[in-house]
N, C-alpha and C positions, 0 to 999 in steps of 0.2 A: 504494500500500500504506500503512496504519496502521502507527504503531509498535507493536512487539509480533508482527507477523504475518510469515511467509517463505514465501519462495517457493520448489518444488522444481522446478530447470529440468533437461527431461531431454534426453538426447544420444542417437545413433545408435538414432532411430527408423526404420521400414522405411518406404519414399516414402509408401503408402498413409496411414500416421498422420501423417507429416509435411504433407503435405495439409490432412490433416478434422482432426485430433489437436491439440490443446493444445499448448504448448510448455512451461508451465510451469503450476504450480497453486497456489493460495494458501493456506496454516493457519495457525490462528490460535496454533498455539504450537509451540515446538521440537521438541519429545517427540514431537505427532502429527506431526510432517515428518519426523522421522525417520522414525518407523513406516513411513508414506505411502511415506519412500523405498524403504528395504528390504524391502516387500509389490514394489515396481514392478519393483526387481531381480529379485524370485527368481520375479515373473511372466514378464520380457523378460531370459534371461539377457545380452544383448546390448547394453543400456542401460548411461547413466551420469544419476545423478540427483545436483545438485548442488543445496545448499538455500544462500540467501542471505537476509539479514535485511532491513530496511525501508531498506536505505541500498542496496539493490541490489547491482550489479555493483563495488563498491570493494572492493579487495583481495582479498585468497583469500577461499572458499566456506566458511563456519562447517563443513562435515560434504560430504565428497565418495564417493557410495557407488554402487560398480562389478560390474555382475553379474561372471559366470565368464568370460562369452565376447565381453566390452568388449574390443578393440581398444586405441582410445586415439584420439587426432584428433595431430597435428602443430602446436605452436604453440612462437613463440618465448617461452621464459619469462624471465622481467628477469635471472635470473643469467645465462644465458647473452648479451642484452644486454650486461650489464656486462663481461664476462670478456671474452669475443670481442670486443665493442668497443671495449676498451681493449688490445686485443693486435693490433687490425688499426691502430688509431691510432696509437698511441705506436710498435709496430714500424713502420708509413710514413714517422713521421716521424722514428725515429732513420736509417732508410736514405739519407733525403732529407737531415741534417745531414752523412751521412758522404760522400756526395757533393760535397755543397755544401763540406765540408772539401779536398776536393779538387779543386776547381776545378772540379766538375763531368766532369772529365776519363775517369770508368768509365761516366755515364750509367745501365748498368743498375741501379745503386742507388734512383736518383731514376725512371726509370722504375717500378719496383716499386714502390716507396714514395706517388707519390702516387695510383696504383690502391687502396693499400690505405688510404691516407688516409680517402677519400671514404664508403667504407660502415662504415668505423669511426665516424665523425663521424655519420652518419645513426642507428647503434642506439643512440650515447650522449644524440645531442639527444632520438631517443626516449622512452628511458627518464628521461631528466629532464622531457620533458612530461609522462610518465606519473604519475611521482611527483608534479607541482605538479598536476596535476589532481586529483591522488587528494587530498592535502593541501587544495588547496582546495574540495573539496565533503565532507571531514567538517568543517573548518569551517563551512560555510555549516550542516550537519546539525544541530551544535552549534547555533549562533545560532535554528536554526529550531526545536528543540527548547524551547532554554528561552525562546522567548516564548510 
């Protein structure tokens, strides 16, 4: 894509479009992607048409527009990353201290605790990849822009 141009990528196609159909479509200005999107809604009440600028998929979608009878798709979003991962972590590991304060002597502390350690630890390294990724390709955008 050109700067200047976005893309409307759209969700919960029926298999047949999803097959032959496009997944997304390219305009050259915002105003007509919006149009673009909300002509595709009120054709597919079922659809999600999501427009994104020349820097793609970084960060949320400039304009997110949902027929009547969208559903929705199941995704983890970074708050719940951060909340939950920070309450499965820090709750493992205060378990795991109150244990360890005790000689280890109740066990089921430290047992709980380092189950919950493990995937608390996996959505926060997540979401800190997510962020230095997202961080380092609007920089790279920047630098590629102004040469």
């Amino acid at each position: 894509m050109s700067p200047g141009e976005y893309a409307v990528h759209y969700s919960s196609f029926d298999k047949v479009a999803q097959e032959t159909g496009p997944s997304c479509t390219i305009l050259g200005s915002l105003k007509g992607a919006e149009e673009y999107a909300k002509t595709q809604v009120i054709l597919n009440p079922e659809l999600r048409c999501r427009i994104y600028d020349d820097r793609g998929f970084v960060g949320s979608p400039i304009l997110e527009v949902c027929g009547k009878q969208y559903e929705g798709e199941s995704e983890i979003s970074p708050r719940f990353r951060r909340w939950f991962g920070s309450l499965l972590f820090f709750g493992g590991l205060a378990l795991v201290i109150v244990d360890w304060s005790s000689d280890f002597t109740l066990t089921w502390p430290a047992t709980i605790g380092t189950r919950m350690l493990i995937p608390g630890l996996i959505l926060l390294v997540t979401e800190v990849a997510l962020i230095l990724h997202a961080k380092r390709k609007h920089i790279h955008d920047e630098v590629r822009k102004s040469v």
